[in-house]
C-alpha positions in Angstrom: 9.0 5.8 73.9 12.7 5.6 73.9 14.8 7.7 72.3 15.9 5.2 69.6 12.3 4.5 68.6 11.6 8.5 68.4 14.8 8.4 66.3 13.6 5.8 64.3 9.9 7.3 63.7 11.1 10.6 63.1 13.6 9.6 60.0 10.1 7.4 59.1 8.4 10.2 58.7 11.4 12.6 57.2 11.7 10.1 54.6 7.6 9.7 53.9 7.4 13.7 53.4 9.8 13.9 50.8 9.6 13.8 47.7 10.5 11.2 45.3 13.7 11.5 43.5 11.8 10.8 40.2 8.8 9.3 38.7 6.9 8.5 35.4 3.7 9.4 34.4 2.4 8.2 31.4 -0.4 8.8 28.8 -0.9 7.2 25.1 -2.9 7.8 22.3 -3.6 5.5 19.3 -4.4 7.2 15.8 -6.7 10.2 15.5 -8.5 11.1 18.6 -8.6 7.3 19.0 -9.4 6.1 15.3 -7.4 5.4 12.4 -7.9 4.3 8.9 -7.1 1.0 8.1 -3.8 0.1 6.8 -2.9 3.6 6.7 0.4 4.8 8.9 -1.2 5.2 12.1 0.4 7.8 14.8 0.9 6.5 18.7 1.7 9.3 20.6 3.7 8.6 23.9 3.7 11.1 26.7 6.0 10.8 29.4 6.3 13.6 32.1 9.1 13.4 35.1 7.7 15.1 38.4 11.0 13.8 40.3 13.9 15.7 40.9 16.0 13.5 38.9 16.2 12.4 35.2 15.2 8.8 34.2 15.9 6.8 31.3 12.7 5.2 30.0 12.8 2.9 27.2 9.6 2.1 25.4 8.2 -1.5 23.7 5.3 -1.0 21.6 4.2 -4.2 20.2 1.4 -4.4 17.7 1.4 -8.3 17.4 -2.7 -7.9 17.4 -2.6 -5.6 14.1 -0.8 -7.4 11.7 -1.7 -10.9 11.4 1.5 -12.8 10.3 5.2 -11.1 11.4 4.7 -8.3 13.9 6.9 -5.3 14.0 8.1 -4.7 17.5 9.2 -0.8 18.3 11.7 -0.1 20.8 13.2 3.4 21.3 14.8 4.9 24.2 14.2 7.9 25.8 15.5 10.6 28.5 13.1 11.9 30.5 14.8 15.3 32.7 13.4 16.0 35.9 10.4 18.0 35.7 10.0 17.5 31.8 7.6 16.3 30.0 8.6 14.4 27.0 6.4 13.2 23.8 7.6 10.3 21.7 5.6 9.5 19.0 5.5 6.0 17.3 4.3 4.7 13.2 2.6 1.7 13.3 0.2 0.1 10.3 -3.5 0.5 10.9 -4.9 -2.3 11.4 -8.4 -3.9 9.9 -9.9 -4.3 12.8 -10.5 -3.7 16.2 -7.6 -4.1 18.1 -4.9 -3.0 21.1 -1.5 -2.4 21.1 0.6 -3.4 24.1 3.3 -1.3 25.2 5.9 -2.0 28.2 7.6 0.6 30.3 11.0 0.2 31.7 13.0 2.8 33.8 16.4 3.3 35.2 16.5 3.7 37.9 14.1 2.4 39.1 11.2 4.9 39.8 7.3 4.3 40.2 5.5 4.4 36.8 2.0 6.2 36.6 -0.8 5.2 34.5 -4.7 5.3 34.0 -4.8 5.9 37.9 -2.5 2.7 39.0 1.2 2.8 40.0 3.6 0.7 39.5 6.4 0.6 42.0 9.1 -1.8 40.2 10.0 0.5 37.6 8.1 -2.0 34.4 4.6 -2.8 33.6 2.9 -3.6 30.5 -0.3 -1.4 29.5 -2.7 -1.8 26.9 -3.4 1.0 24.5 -7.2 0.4 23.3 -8.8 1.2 20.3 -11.7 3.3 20.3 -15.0 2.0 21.7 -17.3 3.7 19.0 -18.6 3.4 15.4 -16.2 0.2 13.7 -14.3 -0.1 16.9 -12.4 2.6 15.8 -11.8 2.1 12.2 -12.0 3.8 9.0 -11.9 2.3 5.5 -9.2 3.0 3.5 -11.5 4.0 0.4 -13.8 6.0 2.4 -13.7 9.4 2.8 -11.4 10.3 5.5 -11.1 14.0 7.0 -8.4 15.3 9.3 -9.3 17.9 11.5 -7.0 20.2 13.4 -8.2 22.8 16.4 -11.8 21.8 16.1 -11.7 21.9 19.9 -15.1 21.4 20.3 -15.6 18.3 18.0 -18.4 20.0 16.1 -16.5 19.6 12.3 -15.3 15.7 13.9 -19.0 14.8 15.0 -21.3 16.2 12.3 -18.9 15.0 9.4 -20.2 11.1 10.6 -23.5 11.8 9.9 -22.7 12.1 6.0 -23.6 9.8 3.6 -22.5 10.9 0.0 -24.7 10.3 -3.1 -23.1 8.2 -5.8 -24.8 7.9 -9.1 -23.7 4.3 -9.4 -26.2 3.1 -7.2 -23.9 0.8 -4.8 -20.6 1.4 -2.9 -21.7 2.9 0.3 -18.2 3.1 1.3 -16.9 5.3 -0.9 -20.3 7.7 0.6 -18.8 7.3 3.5 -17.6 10.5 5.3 -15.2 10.5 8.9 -14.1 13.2 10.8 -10.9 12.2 12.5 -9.6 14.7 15.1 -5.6 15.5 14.2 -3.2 16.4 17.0 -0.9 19.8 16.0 2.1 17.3 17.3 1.4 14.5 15.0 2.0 17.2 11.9 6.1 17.4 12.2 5.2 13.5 11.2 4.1 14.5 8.0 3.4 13.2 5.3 3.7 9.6 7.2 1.4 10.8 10.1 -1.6 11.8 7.4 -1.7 8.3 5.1 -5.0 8.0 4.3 -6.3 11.5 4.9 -8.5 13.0 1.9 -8.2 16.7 3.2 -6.9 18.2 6.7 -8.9 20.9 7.8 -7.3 23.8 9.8 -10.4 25.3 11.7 -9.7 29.1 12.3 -6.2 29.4 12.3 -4.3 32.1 13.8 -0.6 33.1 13.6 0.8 29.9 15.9 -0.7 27.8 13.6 2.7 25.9 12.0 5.0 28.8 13.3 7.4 26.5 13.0 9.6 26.0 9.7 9.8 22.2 10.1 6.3 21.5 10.9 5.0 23.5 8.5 7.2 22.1 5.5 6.2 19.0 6.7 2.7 19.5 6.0 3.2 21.3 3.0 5.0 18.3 1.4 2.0 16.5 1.9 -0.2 18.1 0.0 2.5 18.8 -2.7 2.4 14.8 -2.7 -1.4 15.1 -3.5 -2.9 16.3 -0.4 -5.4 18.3 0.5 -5.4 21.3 3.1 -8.7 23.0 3.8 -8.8 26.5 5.8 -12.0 27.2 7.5 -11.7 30.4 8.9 -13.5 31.7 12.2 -12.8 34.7 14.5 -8.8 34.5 13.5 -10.0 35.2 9.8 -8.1 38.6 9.4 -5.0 37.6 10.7 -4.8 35.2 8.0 -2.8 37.4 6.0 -0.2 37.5 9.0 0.1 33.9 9.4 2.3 31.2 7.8 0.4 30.3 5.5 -0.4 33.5 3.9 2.6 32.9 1.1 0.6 29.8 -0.1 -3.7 30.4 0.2 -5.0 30.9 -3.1 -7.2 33.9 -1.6 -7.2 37.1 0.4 -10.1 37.3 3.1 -12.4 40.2 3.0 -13.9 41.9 5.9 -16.0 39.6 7.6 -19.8 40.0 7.0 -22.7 37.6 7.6 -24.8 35.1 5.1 -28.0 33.2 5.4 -26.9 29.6 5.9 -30.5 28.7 3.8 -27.9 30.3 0.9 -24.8 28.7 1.9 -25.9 25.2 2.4 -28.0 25.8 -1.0 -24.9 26.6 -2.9 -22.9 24.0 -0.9 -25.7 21.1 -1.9 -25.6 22.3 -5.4 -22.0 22.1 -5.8 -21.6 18.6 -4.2 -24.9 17.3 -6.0 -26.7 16.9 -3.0 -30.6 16.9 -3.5 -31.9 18.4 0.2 -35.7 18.4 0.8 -36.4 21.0 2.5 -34.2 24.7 3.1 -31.6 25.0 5.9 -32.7 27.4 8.4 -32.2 31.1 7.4 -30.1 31.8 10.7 -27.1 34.2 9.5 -23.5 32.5 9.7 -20.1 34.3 9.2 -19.2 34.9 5.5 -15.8 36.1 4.3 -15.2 37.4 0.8 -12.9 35.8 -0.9 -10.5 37.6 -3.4 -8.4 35.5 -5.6 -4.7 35.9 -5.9 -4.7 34.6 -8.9 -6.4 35.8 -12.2 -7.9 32.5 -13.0 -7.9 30.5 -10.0 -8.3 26.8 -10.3 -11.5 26.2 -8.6 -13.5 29.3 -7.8 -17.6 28.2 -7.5 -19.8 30.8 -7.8 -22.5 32.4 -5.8 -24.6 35.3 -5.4 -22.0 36.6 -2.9 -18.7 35.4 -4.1 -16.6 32.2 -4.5 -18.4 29.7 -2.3 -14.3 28.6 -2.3 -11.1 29.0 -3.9 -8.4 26.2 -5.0 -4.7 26.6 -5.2 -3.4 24.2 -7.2 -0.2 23.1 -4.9 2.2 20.3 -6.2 0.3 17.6 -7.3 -2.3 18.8 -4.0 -4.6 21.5 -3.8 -5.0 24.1 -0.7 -8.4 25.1 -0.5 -10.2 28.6 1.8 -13.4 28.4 2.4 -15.6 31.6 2.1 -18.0 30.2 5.6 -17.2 28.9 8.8 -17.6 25.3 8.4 -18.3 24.6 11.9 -21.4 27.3 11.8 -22.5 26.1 8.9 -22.8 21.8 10.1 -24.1 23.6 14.0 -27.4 24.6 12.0 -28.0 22.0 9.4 -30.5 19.6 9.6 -30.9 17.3 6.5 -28.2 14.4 5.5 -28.2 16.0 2.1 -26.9 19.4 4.0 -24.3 17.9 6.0 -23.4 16.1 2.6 -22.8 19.2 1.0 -20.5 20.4 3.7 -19.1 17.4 3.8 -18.1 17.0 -0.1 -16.4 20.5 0.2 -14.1 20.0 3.1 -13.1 15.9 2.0 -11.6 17.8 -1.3 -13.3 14.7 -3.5 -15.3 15.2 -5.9 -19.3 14.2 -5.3 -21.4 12.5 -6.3 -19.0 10.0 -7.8 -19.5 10.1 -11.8 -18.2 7.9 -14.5 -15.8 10.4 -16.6 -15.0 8.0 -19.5 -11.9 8.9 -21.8 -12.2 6.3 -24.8 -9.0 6.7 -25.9 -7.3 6.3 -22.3 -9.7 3.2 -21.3 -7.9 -0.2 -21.6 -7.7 -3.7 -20.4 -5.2 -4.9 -18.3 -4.8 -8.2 -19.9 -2.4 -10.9 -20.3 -3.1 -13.7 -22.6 -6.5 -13.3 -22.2 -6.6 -13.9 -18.8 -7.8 -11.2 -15.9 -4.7 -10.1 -13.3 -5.6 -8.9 -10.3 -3.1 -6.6 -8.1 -1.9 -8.5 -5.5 -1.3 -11.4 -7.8 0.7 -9.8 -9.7 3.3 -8.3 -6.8 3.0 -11.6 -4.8 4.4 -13.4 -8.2 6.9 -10.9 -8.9 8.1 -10.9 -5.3 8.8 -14.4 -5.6 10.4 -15.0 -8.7 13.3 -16.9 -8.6 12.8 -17.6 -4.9 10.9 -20.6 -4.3 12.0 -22.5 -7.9 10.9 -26.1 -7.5 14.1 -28.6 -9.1 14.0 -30.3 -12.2 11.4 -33.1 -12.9 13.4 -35.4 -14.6 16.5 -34.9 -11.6 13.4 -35.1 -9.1 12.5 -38.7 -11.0 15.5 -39.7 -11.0 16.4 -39.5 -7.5 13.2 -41.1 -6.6 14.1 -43.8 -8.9 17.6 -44.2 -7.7 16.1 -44.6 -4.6 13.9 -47.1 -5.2 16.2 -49.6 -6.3 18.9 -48.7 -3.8 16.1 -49.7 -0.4 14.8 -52.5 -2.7 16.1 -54.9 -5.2 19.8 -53.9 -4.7 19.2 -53.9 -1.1 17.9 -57.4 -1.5 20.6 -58.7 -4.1 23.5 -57.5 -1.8 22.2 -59.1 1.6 21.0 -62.2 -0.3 24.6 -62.5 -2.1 26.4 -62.5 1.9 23.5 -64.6 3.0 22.5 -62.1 6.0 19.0 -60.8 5.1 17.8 -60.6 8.3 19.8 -56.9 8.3 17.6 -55.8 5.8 15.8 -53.8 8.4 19.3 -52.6 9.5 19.9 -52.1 6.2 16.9 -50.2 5.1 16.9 -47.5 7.8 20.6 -47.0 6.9 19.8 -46.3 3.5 16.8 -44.2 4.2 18.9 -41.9 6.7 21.6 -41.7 3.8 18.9 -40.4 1.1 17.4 -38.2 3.6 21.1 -36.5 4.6 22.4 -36.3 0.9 18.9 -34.8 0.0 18.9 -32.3 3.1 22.1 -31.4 2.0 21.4 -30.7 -1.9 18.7 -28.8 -1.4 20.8 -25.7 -0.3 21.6 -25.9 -4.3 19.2 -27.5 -6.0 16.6 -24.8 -4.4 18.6 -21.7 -4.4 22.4 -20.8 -4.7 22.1 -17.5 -2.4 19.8 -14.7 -0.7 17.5 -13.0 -3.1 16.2 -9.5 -3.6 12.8 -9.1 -5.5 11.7 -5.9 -5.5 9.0 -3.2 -7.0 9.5 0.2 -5.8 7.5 3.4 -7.6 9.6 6.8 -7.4 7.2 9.8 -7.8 8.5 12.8 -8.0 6.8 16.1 -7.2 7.1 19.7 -7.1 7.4 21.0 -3.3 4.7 24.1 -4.6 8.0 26.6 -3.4 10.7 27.7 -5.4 13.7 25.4 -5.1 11.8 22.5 -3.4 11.4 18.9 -5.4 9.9 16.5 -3.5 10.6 12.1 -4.0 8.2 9.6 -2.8 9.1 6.1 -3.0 7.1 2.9 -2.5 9.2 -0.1 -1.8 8.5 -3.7 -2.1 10.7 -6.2 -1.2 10.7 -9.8 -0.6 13.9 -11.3 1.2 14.7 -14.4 0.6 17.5 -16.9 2.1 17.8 -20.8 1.4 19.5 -20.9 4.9 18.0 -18.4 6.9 19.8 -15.0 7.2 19.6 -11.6 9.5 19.4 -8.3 7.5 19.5 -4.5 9.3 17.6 -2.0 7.0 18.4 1.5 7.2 17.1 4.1 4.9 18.6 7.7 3.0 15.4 9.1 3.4 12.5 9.4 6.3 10.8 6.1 6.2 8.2 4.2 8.1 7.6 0.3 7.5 4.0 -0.8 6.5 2.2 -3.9 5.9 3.5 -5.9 2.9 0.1 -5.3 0.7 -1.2 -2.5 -1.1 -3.8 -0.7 0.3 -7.4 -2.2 0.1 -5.8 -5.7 -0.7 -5.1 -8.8 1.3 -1.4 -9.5 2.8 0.9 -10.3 -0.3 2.3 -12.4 2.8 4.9 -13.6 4.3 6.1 -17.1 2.9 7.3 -19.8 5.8 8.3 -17.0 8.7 6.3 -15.0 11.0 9.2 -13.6 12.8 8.8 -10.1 14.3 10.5 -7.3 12.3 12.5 -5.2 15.9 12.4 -1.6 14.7 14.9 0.7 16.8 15.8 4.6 15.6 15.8 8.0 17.3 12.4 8.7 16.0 9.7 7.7 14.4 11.2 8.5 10.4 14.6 7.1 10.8 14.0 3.4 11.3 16.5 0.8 11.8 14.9 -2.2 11.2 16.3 -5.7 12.7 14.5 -8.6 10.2 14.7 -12.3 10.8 14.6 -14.5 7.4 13.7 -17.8 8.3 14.9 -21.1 6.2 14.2 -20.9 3.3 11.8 -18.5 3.9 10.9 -15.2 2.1 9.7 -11.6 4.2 8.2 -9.1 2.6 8.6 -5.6 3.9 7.2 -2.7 2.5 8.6 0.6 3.3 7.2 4.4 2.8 9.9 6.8 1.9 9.2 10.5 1.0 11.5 14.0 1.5 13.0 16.9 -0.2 15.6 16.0 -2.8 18.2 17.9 -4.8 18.4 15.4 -7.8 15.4 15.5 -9.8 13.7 15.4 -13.6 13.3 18.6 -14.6 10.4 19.1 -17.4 10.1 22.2 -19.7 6.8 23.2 -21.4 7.0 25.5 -24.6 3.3 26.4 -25.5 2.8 26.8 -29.1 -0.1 28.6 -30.0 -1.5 26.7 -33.4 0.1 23.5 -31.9 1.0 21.0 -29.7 3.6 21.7 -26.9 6.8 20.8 -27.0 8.4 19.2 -23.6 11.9 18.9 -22.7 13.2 16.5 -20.5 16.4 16.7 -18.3 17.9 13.7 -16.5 19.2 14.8 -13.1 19.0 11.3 -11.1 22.0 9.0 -10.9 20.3 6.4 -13.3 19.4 6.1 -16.9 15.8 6.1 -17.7 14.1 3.9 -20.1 11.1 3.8 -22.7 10.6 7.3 -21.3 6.7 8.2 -22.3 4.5 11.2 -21.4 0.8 11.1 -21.3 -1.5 13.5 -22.9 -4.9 12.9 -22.0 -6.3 16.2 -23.0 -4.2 15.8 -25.9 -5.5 12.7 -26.5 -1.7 10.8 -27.3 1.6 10.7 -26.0 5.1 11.3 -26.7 7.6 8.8 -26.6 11.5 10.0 -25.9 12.9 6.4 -25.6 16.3 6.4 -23.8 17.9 9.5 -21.2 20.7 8.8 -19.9 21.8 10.2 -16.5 22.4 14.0 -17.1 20.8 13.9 -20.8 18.2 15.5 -22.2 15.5 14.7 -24.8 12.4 16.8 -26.3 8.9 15.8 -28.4 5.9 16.8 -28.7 2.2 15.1 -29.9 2.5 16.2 -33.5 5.8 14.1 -34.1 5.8 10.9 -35.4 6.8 9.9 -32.5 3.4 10.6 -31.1 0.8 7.9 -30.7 -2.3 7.8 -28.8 -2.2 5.4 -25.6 -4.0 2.5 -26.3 -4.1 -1.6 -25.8 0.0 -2.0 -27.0 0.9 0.7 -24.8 3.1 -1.4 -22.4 5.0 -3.0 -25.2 7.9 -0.9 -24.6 8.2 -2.1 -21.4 9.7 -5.0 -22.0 13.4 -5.4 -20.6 15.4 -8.3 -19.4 18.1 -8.0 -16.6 21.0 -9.9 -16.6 19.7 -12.1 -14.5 18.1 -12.9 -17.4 14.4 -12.9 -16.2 11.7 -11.2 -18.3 9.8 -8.2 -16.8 7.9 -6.8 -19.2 4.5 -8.3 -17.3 5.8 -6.4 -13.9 7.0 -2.9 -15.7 3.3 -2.9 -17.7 1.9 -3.6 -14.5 3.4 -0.7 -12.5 2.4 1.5 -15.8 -1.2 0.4 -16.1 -1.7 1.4 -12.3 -0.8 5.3 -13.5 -2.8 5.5 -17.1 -5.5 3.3 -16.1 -6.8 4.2 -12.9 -10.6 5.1 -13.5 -10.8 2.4 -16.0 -11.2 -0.4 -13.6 -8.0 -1.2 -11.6 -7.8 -4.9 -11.2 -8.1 -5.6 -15.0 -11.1 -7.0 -14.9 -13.0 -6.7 -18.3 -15.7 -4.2 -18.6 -18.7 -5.4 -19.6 -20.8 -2.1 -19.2 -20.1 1.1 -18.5 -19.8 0.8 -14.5 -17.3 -1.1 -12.9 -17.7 -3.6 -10.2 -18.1 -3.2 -6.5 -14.7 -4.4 -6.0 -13.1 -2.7 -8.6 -14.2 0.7 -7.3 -13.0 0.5 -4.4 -9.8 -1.1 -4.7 -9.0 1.7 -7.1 -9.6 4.6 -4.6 -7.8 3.2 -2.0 -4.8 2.7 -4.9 -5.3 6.4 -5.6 -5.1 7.4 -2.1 -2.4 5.1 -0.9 -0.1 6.8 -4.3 -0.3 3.5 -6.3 -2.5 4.5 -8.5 -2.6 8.2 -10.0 -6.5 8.2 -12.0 -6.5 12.1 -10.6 -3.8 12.8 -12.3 -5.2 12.3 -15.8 -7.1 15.8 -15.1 -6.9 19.8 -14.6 -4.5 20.0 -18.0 -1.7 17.8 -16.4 0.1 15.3 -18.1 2.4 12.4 -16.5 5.9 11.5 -17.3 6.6 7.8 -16.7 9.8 5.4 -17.5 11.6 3.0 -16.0 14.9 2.3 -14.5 17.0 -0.9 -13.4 17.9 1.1 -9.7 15.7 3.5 -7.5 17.3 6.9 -7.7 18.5 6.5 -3.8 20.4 3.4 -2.2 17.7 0.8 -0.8 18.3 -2.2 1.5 19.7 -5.4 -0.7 19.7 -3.5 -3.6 22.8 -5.1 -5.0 21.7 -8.6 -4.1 20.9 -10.6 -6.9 17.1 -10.5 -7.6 14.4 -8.8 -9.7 14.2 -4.8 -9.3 11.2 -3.7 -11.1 11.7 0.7 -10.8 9.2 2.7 -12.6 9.4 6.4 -12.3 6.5 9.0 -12.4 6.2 13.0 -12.7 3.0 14.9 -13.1 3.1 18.3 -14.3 1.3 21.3 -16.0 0.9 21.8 -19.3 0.3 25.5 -19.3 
């Protein structure tokens, strides 16, 4: 060998032994341990780890164009990866209805090899598919059934057991809403919250100890959610006395005793019997961990009792509830053996009341009906959304032209060639005068179907307690439809953390995108500060809706007096930048409601039930409600709409008529999912809480095309105590 080739092979082999200057590997994870509920805000967690000596700039693509079916959103986000660091970047996407796979590419500069699933890739891009979940529904959960989150159940006994539930219902049908999933939680996905836990009936923290949301921002985050109407479950295990140490202490509605043992034949006995689960035979008498519960407070919400305690204890929190359990969930599901047992487990940690019972109020049931005629949800948003938008012209200027027409390509056409003796340019002629028509109507149509963009909107503002001193809490669903005669490009950014959705309620079809199916591009420097990039095709409309939730200072602040030999009296202050309207409060336990009228922004206004003022909520209740903007459309039918969603829910939430006691299959569902999804607020008509609800003109917080000419339907909501 010569001593060039040695030279050669030598820096060969230098340059094989060392190390990379950087590289990518890369994990993903869709939803909850690979499930999600469907249409719900589903978490895609992005891992990236550098094992290079140098950083790299990865930018990330997540398309989801197989989970929506008409207009996409497209993710993109941007990301640097230091060398040795590992990097997690997680994304918000809809959950879809079905099976499906999102597809995500991978970009680097420089360029470095990209790890994945075993493969590399060595040009620094490739596309990978992120599967669903190859198990029960390809992965899904329905929206209406009962969905459980649970967190540091390593060993997936809480996850696996909970799928073997099937709730009792006493309406004999609706094996949905029996359903029961356990859907494993990532700790990460919690600094999401509430976005990351849409569709969640409870989250269940199995035996936490003092790490457990040591972090300030993680552990407001999940304490907004249940504020919002969450539900947070503690288990405890072998961490149980350190509870009073941890971060959550401040907020559990119990102390922990000294941990003894219990017959699970006892405590799967008193768990059946609270959920109304009929078992057949007795759990096994094994002994499972037991902790005595002592409530903080002298008449805690929910405290069931048993021969050896509170079987659990409630904390009323916000408009949520935290909940300790006085037995080790997971012990308790390791030894039962009958569906009824798992049941009764089951309806404990989901936080939803079982079996599912009609709990009639006669004097809050109504019919949502207009002229006789049954309205059904999305109807109603899909015509609101598009008022004004796609306005067909005048008949008699539509007959006219036709008619003009008519004589211009015939008789005159005729009369004129026939006159100069040349009618053999009549097909010259014709086409001339057909091309004419066609540019002059091309042309009119910019004003004879719309003059500008337009902005139809229906957003619901709840507002909320935080459950800590000095903490309010606004939640805002926006609906908007975008509309432009000529086609237009619009960049929506948000004052509060937001994620985009699918434009429907949840448990409906798409209220739908009308003539475009262009992708929304959604850019931002995380998952709750969107920028979103939408495309409004001619004369085309796009419906986005968006989730908005976070701490606010500007609030309605609601005073209760208690009068002993009569009914309260509530004050009301104004502190939002807007006036509120036909401002009502509901008194279901009361049976009436007060009526305040007009507050003006910074005003204040008191009633209470006894006044005459007072009136009990019945079929004219929405009358109020009637308004006209000065664009001079009518939305009386849109504001009653958005009302009957929050006094009606449990009374059959499309409208349909009742023609027995029990509503229909339909009906049932569609209203849990409502109730979940925040739409609807039927729990709220319970536990001695009453609702504040009025409307405005504007949302309380700048929204995108909010000063575009359209419809704004607002409608703002506040539960609260009455004690």
């Amino acid at each position: 060998m010569t001593l060039r080739a040695a030279v050669l092979v030598g820096a060969l082999l230098a340059a094989l032994s060392t190390p990379a200057l950087a590289d990518i590997d890369v994990t993903v994870e869709l939803g909850h341990g690979g499930r999600w509920i469907d249409q719900a805000t589903t978490p895609v967690e992005v891992v990236l780890r550098n094992s290079g000596t140098e950083p790299v700039a990865v930018t990330l693509r997540l398309t989801e164009a197989n989970l929506v079916a008409a207009g996409d959103m497209r993710h993109a986000r941007q990301v640097l990866v230091g060398a040795s660091v590992i990097r997690r970047t997680t994304f918000l996407v809809p959950g879809p209805q079905m099976s499906a796979s999102l597809s995500l590419t991978i970009e680097t500069s420089p360029t470095v090899t990209i790890h994945h699933g075993g493969r590399s890739f060595d040009r620094g891009r490739t596309t990978i598919s992120v599967e669903a979940d190859s198990g029960v529904d390809g992965g899904t959960v329905a929206y209406a059934a009962r969905a459980v989150g649970v967190v540091r159940d390593r060993k997936g006994v809480l996850t696996s057991r909970l799928e073997q539930a099937t709730l009792s219902t006493s309406i004999g049908y609706g094996t949905v809403l029996g359903e029961v999933h356990g859907l494993a939680v990532a700790e990460d996905v919690l600094a999401h919250a509430p976005f990351s836990l849409d569709g969640l009936d409870s989250l269940v923290v199995v035996d936490p100890d003092p790490t457990f949301l040591e972090d300030p921002a993680h552990r407001d985050a999940v304490l907004d959610w249940v504020a919002l109407g969450g539900v947070l479950v503690v288990s405890p295990g072998g961490n149980a006395g350190s509870l009073i140490a941890g971060p959550l202490a401040p907020y559990l509605p119990a102390r922990v005793g000294d941990t003894a043992t219990r017959s699970a034949t006892a405590v799967l006995r008193d768990a059946c019997s609270f959920a109304g689960e009929k078992a057949e035979k007795s759990a096994p008498g094994v002994p499972i961990p037991w902790y005595p519960l002592v409530p903080v407070e002298a008449e805690p919400l929910l405290a069931p009792k048993t021969a050896a305690g509170p079987l659990f204890v409630d904390r009323a929190f916000g408009n949520g509830r935290i909940r300790v359990l006085a037995f080790d969930a997971r012990a308790a599901l390791s030894v039962a053996q009958e569906r009824a047992h798992v049941g009764g487990v089951a309806a404990i940690v989901s936080g939803r009341p079982s079996p599912l019972v009609e709990t009639p109020r006669e004097h809050l049931e109504t019919q949502f009906d207009w002229n006789h005629q049954q309205v059904n949800v999305d109807d109603v948003v899909r015509d609101s959304l598009r008022s004004g938008a796609f306005e067909p012209p005048a008949l008699l200027l539509v007959l006219l032209c036709l008619g003009l027409y008519v004589v211009v390509v015939g008789p005159l056409d005729w009369f004129v060639l026939k006159r100069l003796k040349k009618q053999r340019l009549t097909t010259v002629t014709f086409a001339i005068a057909v091309a004419g028509f066609t540019t002059l109507a091309y042309g009119a149509s910019f004003l004879v179907f719309s003059s500008g963009s337009i902005v139809n909107r229906m957003v619901i503002v709840d507002l909320a307690s935080g459950g800590r001193d000095g903490r309010e809490l606004m939640r805002i669903q926006d609906l908007a439809g975008f509309y432009s005669p000529h086609g237009a490009d619009r960049t929506l950014t948000y004052d509060l953390p937001a994620v985009l959705g699918e434009p429907s309620f949840p448990g409906g079809m798409d209220i739908g995108d009308v003539g475009t199916t262009l992708p929304i591009q959604i850019t931002g420097p995380d998952a709750t500060t969107p920028e979103a990039y939408v495309q409004v095709a001619f004369r085309s409309q796009r419906v986005v809706r968006t989730a908005l939730a976070g701490p606010t200072g500007r609030t309605v602040g609601i005073e209760v007096e208690a009068r002993p030999d009569a009914a309260p009296v509530i004050r009301v202050d104004n502190g939002l930048p807007t006036a509120l309207y036909d401002v009502t409060i509901l008194l279901p336990d009361l049976g009436g409601a007060i009526q305040l009228g007009t507050i003006e922004s910074g005003g204040r206004a008191e009633g209470n039930a006894d006044d005459d003022g007072g009136s009990a909520p019945g079929r004219s209740w929405h009358r109020g409600l009637q308004v006209t903007l000065p664009s001079g459309h009518t939305q009386q039918e849109a504001y009653g709409f958005l009302a009957y969603l929050t006094r009606s829910s449990r009374s059959g939430i499309d409208g349909r008529r009742r023609k027995s006691q029990r509503r229909s299959h339909l009906d049932l569902i569609r209203e849990v999912a409502l109730d979940k999804g925040g739409i609807g607020l039927g729990g709220a008509l319970r536990d001695g809480r009453a609702i504040l609800l009025a409307r405005a003109t504007r949302a309380p917080v700048a929204l995108p095309g909010d000063t575009d000419e359209g419809l704004t339907t607002v409608i703002v909501r506040k539960e609260f105590d009455l004690q």
